[in-house]
Steps between C-alpha positions, in 0.01 A plus 500: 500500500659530815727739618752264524471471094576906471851435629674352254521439161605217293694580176444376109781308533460337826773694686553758791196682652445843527325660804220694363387707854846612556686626173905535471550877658644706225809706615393856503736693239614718789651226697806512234571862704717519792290631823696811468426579142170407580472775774599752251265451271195516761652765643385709205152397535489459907284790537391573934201632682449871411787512243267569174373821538190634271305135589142473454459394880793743684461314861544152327767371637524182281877511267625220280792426752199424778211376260560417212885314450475284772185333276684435210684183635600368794884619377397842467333423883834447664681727318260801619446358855903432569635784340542858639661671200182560355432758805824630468491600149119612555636720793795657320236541182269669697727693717655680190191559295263634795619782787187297680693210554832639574308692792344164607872294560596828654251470733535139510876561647411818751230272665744208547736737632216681707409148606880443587527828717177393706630168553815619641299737738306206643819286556700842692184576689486092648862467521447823710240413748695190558833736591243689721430181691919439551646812615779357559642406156307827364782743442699178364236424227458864394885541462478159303158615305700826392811302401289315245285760366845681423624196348149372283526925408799491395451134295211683377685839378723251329330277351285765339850662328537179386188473372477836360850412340413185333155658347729728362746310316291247369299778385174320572148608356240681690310243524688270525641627804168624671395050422833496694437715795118288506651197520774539781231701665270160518770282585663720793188598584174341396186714555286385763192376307670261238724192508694473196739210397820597278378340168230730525579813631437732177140352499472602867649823419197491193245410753554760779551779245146407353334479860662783678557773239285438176185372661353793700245477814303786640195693582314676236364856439255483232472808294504495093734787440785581225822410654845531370811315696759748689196814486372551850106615578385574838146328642306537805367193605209480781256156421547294814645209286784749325568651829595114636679513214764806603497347852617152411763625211634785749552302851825379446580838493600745752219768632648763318461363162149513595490904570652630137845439601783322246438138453810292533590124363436230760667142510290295785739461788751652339391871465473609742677250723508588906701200592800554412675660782697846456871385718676358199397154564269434192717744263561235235181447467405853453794493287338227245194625543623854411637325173219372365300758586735758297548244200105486438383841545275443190313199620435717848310763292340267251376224724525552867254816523127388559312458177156384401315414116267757377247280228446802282365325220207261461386242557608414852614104381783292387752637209364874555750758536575648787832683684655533807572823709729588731395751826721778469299758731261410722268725775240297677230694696355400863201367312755228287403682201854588301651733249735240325788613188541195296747438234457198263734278479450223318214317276380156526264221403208425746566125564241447808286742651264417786293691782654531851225409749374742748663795350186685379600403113893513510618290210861347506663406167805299394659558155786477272747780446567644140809549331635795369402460135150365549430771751613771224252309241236510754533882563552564140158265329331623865581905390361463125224668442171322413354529173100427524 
């Protein structure tokens, strides 16, 4: 028998055919839902990358929304692709369950900000060189320069009341309005290293938070040691490799953080900043800049201090333990050797972990950062004593 033959088939009583390779589809139950009902109920099971804490695997960054729904039918495919509410609701879960996440959007709006800030820098220092070059029209321009800044200040005054106003009476959630503040920052201005389209700015939002604040990249001291978060300890590091180490993680810093002194938060190009001139012609930039700095004072002493990871548990490999600690004192001597204060900050989850070539055995490690309740069950099953 042919193929041909498979095709069809006659039946008993000499009528219609039936074609056997390709069956009548059967309308899924589901399709009886209206798409909106139908986003509801995934919603519920639309799980994202990092969301189930207490996995098996913590750097697995697999989720039903990502891995497993889109499988199910080619239905549940466009509804996952197409749709960004699943991000939202993820994001305002996440943001009200975990302080770890609600740091991360914060951060995610100060460095869209911070990116807006050095973008306006760049634009007055052109538009300036090019007054330089036409003397002539310079004291015009700067009259017409201040005119504006005093009017896009004053816009900006106002529109913040407004803003301020309307949080206020529609008595908004927390979250809701941090989601907010993430999403006007991305639209107004989008950070530097992503290009995001409005139906899917929440996963964007998702996306940078994971890659710039939960994964973590750095060099790493290896020492097995007990450590608790927020209780400092003192070292004195002087292997070649861990004095490379100090060097790399202190040279953003001024020469004085180097000798003992206090060590103060740093935002590249921002702080400290030595063009932006000291006649009143950049003031409303120091103004906004002023702003933001004052309205994240927490995120300066959290994130923008230099840190490394310690690995102070074995094995040195993927899903070990290890934390990250910030440089609160440091003293290096002529012969690079250093007298470091370190405070930990934060655990993760060794994701990668790889060998820096010719560094004399300097390891670098990338990892995943722990929330707040897994790092308490960590320190808590890690501090039980052993029975033999």
């Amino acid at each position: 028998m042919d193929m041909g033959d498979c095709q069809t088939r006659q039946s008993d009583d000499g009528g219609a055919t039936t074609d056997i390779m390709n069956p009548p589809t059967v309308p899924s139950s589901l399709s009886i839902f209206h798409e909106d009902i139908l986003l509801s109920i995934l919603s519920f099971v639309a799980d994202t990358p990092f969301e189930m804490a207490g996995h098996d695997n913590p750097t697995f960054g697999q989720s039903s929304l990502t891995h497993t729904l889109p499988l199910v039918s080619k239905q549940f495919h466009r509804l996952t692709k197409q749709h960004d509410i699943f991000w939202e609701n993820a994001l305002l879960r996440l943001v009200k369950k975990e302080h770890l996440w609600e740091d991360g959007m914060k951060r995610f709006v100060f460095d869209s900000k911070c990116d807006k800030i050095r973008s306006d820098i760049l634009k007055r220092n052109h538009n300036r060189n090019r007054r330089d070059k036409r003397t002539r029209n310079h004291q015009l321009q700067q009259q017409q320069t201040r005119a504006e800044a005093g009017a896009t200040t004053q816009t900006s005054a106002t529109s913040n009341i407004e803003n301020l106003k309307s949080e206020n009476s529609d008595n908004t959630a927390k979250e809701e309005a941090l989601l907010k503040q993430a999403c006007d920052a991305i639209e107004a201005y989008p950070p530097h290293n992503h290009t995001a389209s409005s139906s899917g700015i929440h996963q964007c939002i998702y996306k940078s938070i994971v890659n710039h604040h939960l994964r973590y990249q750095g060099p790493v001291f290896y020492m097995p040691s007990a450590i608790r978060l927020g209780s400092p300890y003192g070292l004195h590091f002087f292997e070649p490799r861990y004095r490379l180490l100090m060097s790399e993680v202190m040279a953003p810093y001024p020469v004085s953080a180097r000798r003992g002194e206090r060590i103060s938060p740093m935002v590249p190009s921002l702080i400290p900043n030595n063009s932006l001139r000291h006649n009143g012609d950049d003031d409303d930039i120091k103004a906004d800049l002023l702003n933001v700095l004052e309205q994240n004072q927490s995120l300066l002493g959290k994130y923008q201090l230099p840190t490394f990871i310690h690995a102070h548990q074995s094995p040195l490999r993927k899903n070990t333990p290890a934390t990250i600690v910030q440089v609160r004192q440091c003293m290096v001597s002529r012969d690079g050797s250093a007298d470091v204060y370190l405070e930990p900050i934060a655990y993760i989850w060794i994701d990668q972990v790889w060998e820096r070539t010719g560094t004399g055995g300097l390891y670098e490690a990338q990892g995943i950062r722990m929330g707040k309740e897994v790092s308490e069950s960590y320190e808590y099953y890690r501090d039980l004593p052993r029975t033999i």
